[in-house]
TORPA-4810 file (N, C-alpha, C, O; in nm, 3 decimals):
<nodes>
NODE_1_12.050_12.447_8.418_11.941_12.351_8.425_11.806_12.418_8.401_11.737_12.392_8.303_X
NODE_2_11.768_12.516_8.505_11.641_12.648_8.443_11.655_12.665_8.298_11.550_12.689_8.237_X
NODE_3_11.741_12.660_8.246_11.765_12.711_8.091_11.685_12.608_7.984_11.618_12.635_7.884_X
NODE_4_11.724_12.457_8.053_11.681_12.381_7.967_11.557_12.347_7.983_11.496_12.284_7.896_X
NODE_5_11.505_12.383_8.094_11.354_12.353_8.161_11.254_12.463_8.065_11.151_12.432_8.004_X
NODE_6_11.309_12.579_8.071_11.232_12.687_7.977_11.253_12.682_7.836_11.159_12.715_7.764_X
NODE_7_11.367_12.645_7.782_11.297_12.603_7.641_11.268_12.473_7.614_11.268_12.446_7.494_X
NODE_8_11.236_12.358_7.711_11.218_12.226_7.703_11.025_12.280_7.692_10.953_12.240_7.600_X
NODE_9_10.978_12.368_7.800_10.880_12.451_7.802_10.798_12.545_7.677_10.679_12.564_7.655_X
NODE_10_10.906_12.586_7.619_10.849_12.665_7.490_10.851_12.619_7.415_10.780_12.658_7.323_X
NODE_11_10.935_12.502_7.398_10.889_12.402_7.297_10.791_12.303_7.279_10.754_12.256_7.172_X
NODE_12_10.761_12.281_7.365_10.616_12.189_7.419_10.450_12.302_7.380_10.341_12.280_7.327_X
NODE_13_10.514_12.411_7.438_10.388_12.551_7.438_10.391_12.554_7.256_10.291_12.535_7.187_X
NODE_14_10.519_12.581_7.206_10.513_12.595_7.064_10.415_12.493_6.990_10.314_12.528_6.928_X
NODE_15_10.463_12.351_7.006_10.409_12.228_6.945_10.235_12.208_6.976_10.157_12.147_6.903_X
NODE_16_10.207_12.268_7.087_10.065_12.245_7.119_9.967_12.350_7.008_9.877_12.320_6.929_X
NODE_17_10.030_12.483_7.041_9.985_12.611_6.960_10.013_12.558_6.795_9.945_12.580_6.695_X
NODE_18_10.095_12.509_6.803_10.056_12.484_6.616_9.990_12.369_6.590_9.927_12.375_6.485_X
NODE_19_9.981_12.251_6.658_9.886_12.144_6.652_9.734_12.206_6.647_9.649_12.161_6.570_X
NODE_20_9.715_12.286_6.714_9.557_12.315_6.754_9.571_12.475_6.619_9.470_12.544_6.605_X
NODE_21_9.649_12.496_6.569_9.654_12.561_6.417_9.611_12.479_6.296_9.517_12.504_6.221_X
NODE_22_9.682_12.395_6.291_9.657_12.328_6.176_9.570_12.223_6.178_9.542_12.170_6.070_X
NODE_23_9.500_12.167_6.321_9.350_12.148_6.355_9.266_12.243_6.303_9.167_12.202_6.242_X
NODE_24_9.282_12.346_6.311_9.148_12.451_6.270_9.149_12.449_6.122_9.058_12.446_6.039_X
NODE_25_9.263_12.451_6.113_9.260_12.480_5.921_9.246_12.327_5.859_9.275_12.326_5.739_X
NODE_26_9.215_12.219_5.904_9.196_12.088_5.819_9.053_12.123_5.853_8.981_12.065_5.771_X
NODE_27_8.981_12.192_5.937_8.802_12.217_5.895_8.777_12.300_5.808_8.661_12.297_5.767_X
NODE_28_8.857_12.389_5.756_8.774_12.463_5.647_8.694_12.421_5.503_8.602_12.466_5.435_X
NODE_29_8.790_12.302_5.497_8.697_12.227_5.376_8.547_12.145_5.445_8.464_12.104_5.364_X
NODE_30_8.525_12.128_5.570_8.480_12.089_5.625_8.360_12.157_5.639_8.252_12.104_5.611_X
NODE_31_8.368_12.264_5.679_8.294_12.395_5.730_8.238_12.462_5.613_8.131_12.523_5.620_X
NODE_32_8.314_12.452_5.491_8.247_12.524_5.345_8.136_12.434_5.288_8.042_12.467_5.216_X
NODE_33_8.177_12.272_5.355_8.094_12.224_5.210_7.978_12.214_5.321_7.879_12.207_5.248_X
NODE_34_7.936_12.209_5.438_7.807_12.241_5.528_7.781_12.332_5.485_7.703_12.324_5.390_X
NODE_35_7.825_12.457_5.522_7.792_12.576_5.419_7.674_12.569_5.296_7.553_12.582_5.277_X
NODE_36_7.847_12.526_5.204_7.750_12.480_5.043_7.611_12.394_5.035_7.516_12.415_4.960_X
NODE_37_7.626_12.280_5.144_7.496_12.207_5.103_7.393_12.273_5.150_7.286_12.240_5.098_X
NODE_38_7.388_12.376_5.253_7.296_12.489_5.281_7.263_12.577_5.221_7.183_12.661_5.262_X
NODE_39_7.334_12.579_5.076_7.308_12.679_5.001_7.332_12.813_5.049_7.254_12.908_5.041_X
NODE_40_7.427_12.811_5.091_7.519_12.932_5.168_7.634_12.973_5.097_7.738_13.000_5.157_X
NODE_41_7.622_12.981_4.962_7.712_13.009_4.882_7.849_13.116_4.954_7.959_13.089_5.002_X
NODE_42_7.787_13.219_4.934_7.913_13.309_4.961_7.985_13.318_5.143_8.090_13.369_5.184_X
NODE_43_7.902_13.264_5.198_8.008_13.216_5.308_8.122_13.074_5.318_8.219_13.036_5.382_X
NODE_44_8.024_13.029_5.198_8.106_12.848_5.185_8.260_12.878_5.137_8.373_12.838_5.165_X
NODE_45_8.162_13.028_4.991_8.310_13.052_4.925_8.458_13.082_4.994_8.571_13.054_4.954_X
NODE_46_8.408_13.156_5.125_8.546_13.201_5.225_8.600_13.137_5.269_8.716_13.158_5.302_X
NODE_47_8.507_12.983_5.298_8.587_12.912_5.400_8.660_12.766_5.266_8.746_12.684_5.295_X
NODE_48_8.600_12.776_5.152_8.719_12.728_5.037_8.831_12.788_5.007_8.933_12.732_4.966_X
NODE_49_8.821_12.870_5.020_8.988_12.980_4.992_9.009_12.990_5.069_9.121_13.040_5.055_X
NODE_50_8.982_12.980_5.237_9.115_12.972_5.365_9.170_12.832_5.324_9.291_12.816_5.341_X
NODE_51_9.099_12.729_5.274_9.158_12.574_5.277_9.271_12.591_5.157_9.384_12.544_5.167_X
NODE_52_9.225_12.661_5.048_9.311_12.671_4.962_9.463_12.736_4.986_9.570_12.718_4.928_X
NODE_53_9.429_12.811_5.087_9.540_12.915_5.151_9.598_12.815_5.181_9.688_12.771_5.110_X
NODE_54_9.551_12.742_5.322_9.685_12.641_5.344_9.677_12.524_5.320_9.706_12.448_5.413_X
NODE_55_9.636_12.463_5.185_9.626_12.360_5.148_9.608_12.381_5.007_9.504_12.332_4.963_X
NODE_56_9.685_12.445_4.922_9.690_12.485_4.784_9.664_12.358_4.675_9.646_12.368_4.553_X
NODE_57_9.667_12.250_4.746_9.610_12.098_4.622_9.502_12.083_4.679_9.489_11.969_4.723_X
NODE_58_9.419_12.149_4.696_9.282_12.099_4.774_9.205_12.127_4.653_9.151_12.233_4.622_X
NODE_59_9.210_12.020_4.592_9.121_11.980_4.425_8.997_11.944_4.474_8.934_11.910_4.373_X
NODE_60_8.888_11.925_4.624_8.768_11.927_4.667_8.757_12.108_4.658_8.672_12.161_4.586_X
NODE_61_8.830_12.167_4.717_8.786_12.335_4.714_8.808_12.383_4.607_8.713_12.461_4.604_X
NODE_62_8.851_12.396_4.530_8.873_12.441_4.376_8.722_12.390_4.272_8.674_12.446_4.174_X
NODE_63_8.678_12.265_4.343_8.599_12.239_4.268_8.467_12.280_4.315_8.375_12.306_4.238_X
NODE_64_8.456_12.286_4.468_8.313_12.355_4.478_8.295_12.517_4.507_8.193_12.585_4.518_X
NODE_65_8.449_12.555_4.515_8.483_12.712_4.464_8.375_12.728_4.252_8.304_12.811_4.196_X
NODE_66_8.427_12.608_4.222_8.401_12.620_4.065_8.192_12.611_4.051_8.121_12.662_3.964_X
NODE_67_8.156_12.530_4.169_8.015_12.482_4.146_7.968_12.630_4.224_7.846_12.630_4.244_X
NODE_68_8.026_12.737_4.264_7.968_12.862_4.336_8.006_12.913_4.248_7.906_12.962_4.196_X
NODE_69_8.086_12.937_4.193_8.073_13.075_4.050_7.989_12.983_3.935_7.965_13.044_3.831_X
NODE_70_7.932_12.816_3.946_7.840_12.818_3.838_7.741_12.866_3.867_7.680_12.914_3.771_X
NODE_71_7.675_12.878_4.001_7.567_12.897_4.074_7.522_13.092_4.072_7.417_13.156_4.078_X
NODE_72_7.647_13.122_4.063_7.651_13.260_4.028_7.706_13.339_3.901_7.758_13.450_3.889_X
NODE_73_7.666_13.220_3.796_7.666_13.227_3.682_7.826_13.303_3.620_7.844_13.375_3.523_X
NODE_74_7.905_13.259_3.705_8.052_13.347_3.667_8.137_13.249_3.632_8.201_13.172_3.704_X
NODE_75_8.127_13.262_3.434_8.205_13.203_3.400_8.325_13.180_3.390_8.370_13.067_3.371_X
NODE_76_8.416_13.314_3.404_8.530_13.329_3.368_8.614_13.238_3.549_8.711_13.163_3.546_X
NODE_77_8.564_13.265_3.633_8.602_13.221_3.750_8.562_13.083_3.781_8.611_13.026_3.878_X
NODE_78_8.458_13.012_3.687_8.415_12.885_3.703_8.519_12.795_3.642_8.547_12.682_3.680_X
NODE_79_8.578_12.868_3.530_8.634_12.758_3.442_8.804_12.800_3.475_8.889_12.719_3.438_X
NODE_80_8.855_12.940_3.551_8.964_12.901_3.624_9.008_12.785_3.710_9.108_12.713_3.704_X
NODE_81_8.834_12.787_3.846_8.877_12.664_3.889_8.850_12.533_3.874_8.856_12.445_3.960_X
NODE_82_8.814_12.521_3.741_8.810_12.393_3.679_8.905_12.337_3.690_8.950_12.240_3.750_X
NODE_83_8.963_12.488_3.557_9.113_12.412_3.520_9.184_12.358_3.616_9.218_12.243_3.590_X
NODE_84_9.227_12.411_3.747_9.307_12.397_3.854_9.240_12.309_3.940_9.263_12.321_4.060_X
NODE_85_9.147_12.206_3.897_9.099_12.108_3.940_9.187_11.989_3.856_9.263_11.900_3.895_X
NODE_86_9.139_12.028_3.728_9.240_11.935_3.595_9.382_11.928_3.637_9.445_11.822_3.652_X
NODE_87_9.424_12.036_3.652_9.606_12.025_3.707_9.636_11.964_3.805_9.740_11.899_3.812_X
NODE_88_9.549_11.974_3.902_9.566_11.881_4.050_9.513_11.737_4.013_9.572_11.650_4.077_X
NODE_89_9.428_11.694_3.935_9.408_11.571_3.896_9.307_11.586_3.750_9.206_11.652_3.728_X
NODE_90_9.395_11.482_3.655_9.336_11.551_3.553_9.253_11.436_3.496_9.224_11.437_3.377_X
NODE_91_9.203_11.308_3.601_9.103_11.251_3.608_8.989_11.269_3.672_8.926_11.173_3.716_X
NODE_92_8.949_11.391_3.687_8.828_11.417_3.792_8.728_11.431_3.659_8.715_11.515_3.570_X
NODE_93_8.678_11.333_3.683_8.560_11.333_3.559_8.436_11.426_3.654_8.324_11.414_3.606_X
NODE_94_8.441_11.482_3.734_8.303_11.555_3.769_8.360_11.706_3.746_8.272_11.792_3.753_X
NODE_95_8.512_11.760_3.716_8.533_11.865_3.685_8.529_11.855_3.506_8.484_11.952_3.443_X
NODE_96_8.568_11.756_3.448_8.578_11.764_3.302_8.432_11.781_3.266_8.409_11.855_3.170_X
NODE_97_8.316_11.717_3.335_8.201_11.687_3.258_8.117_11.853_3.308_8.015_11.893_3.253_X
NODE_98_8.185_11.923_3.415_8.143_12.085_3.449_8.198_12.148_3.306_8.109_12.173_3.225_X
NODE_99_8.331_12.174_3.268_8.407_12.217_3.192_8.320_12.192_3.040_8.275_12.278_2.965_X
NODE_100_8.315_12.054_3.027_8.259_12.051_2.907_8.113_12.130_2.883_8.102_12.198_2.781_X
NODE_101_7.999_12.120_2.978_7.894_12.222_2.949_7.930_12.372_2.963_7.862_12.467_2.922_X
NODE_102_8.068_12.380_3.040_8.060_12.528_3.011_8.103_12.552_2.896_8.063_12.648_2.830_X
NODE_103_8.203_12.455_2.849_8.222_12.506_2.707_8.129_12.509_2.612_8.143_12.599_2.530_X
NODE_104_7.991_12.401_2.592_7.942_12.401_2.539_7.850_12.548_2.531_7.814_12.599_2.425_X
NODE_105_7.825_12.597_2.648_7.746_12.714_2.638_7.804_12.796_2.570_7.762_12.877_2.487_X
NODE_106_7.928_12.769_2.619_8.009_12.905_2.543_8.039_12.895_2.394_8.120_12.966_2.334_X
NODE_107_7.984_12.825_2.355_7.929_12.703_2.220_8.097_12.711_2.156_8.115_12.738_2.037_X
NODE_108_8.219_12.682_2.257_8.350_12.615_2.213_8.311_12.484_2.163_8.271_12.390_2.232_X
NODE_109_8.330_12.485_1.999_8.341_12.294_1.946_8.395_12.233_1.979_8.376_12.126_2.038_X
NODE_110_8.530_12.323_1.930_8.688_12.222_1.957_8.706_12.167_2.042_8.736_12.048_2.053_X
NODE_111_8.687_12.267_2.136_8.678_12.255_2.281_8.619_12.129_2.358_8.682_12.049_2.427_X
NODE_112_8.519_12.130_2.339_8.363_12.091_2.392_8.395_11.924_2.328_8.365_11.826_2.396_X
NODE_113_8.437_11.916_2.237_8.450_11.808_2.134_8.566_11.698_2.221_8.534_11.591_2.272_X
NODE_114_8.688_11.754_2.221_8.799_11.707_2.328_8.741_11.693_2.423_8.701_11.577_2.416_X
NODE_115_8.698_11.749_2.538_8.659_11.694_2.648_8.581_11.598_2.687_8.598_11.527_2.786_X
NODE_116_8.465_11.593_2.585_8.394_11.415_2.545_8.504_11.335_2.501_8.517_11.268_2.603_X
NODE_117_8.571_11.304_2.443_8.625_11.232_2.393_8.717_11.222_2.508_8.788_11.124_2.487_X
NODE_118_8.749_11.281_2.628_8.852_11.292_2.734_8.748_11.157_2.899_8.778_11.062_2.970_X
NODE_119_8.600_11.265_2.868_8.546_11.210_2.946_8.488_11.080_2.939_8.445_11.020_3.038_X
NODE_120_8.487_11.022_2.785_8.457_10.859_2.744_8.570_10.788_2.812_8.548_10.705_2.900_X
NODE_121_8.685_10.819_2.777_8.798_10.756_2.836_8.755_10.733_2.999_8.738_10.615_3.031_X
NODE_122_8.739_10.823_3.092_8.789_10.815_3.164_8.678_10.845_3.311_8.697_10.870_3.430_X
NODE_123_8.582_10.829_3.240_8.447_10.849_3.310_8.454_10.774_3.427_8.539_10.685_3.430_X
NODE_124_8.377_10.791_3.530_8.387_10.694_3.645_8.276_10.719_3.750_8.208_10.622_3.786_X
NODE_125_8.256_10.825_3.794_8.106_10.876_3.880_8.048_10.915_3.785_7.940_10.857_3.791_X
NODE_126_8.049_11.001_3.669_7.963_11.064_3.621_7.923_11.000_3.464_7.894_11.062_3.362_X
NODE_127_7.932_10.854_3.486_7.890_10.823_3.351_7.753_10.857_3.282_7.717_10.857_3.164_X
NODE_128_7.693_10.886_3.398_7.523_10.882_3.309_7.483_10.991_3.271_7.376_11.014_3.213_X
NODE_129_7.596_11.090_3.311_7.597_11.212_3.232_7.622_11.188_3.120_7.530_11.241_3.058_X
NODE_130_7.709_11.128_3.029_7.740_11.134_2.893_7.642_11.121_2.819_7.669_11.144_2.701_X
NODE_131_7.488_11.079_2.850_7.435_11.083_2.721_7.371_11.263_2.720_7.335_11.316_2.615_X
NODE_132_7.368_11.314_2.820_7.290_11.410_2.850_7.363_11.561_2.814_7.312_11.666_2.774_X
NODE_133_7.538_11.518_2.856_7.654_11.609_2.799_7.655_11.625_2.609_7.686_11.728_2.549_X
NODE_134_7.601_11.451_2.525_7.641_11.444_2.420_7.510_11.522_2.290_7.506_11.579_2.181_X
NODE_135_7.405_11.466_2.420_7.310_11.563_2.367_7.273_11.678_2.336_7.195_11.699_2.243_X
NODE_136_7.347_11.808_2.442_7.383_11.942_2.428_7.488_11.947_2.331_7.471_12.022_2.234_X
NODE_137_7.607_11.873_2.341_7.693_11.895_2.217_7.615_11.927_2.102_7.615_12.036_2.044_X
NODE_138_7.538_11.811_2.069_7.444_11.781_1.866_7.457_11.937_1.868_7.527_11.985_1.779_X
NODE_139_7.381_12.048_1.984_7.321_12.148_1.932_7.446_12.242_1.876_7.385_12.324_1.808_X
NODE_140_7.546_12.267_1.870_7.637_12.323_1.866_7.737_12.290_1.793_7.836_12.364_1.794_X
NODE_141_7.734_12.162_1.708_7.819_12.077_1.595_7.810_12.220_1.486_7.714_12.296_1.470_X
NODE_142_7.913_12.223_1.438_7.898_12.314_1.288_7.841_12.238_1.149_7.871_12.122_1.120_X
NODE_143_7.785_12.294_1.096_7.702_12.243_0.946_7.825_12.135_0.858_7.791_12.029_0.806_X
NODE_144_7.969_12.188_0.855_8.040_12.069_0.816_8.054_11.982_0.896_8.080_11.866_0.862_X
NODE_145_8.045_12.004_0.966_8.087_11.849_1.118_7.964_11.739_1.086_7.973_11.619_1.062_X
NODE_146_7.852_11.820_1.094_7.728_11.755_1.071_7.743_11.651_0.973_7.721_11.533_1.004_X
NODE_147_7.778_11.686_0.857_7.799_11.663_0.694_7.848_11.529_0.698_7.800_11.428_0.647_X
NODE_148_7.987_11.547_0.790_8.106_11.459_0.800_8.068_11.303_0.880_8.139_11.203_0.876_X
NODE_149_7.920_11.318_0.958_7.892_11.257_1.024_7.804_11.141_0.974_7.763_11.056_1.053_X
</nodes>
């Protein structure tokens, strides 16, 4: 009877200790983006990659992981977590319409070209960006594209 009382016991102790675990870790997205709106970049960044740790579809941290390497001008890490914004949902028109100016800087046509044509479709918060996205495109059209137009 003691037997069943003590693991009736450690199982109760177990269930509490991981409840109040995975309480702490549903704030880290919580805790980064206070952070971020403080402009607390590189502490926000730590507490997006614990959420990512245990919450690997967390397409909110991937994406303001992506708005801190724009902020720190790091492209190659901005447009990783774009992409892996796109894979987790590949309607997030506020990651396509990031993606597309980075491509544009990176003066990708092809590129840059598809993703307007991705983000007309499918625009939804960020429509009033498109005239402002289509406008940086003009600068970066090639002399035949121009032609064709």
């Amino acid at each position: 009877m003691k037997k069943h009382y003590f693991i009736y016991i450690f199982l109760c102790l177990n269930l509490f200790v991981t409840s109040i675990s995975f309480a702490k870790q549903s704030n880290y997205f919580v805790e980064g983006k206070i952070l971020f709106d403080k402009n607390e970049f590189e502490k926000s960044k730590i507490f997006f990659e614990r959420d990512i740790v245990f919450n690997p579809k967390s397409e909110l941290s991937y994406l303001y992981l992506a708005k801190i390497f724009n902020e720190n001008e790091n492209d190659e890490e901005q447009e990783r977590n774009l992409n892996s914004v796109l894979l987790l949902n590949p309607k997030n028109d506020e990651a396509i319409y990031m993606l597309t100016l980075l491509k544009i800087k990176q003066s990708n046509y092809s590129v840059a070209k598809r993703l307007i044509e991705k983000f007309d479709l499918i625009c939804d918060l960020f429509c009033e960006k498109n005239t402002e996205m289509k406008s940086k495109f003009k600068k970066i059209i090639p002399e035949n594209e121009k032609n064709n137009n």
